[in-house]
C-alpha positions, 0 to 999 in steps of 0.5 A: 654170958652163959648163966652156967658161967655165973654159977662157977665161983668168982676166982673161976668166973674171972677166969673164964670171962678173960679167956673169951674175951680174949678169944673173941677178941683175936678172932675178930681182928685176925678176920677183919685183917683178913678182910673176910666177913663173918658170914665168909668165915662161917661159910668156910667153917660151915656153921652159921654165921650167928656161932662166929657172931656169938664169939665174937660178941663174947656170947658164947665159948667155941667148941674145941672143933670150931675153935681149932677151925678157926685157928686154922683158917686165920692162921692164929697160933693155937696153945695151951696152957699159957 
């Protein structure tokens, strides 16, 4: 993970640590139920196939763009604040 994210206090920490897990967790099943490869993904994102493999390993948050990309193309509902 990030080392910027290592500076945030604990709570904080936590926090953002949970949110991409959880992120790179549902995108990972929803592309694997949609039988699609990550370089597949990445080529209809148009990034490279290492910013999917990034995510998924929990490596490193999306950008919102790419983010909404993602919930766009496998269909995973976006919401804020949850």
């Amino acid at each position: 993970m990030s080392s910027r994210v290592d500076k945030l206090p604990y709570k904080h920490r936590k926090f953002v640590e949970s949110q991409l897990n959880r992120i790179s967790t549902t995108v990972q099943e929803k592309r694997e139920k949609a039988g699609i490869t990550q370089e597949e993904l990445a080529e209809r994102l148009e990034v490279s196939a290492m910013t999917i493999q990034f995510i998924e390993q929990r490596r490193r948050f999306p950008s919102l763009p790419v983010l909404f990309s993602i919930c766009k193309e496998l269909e995973i509902p976006f919401k804020i604040g949850e």
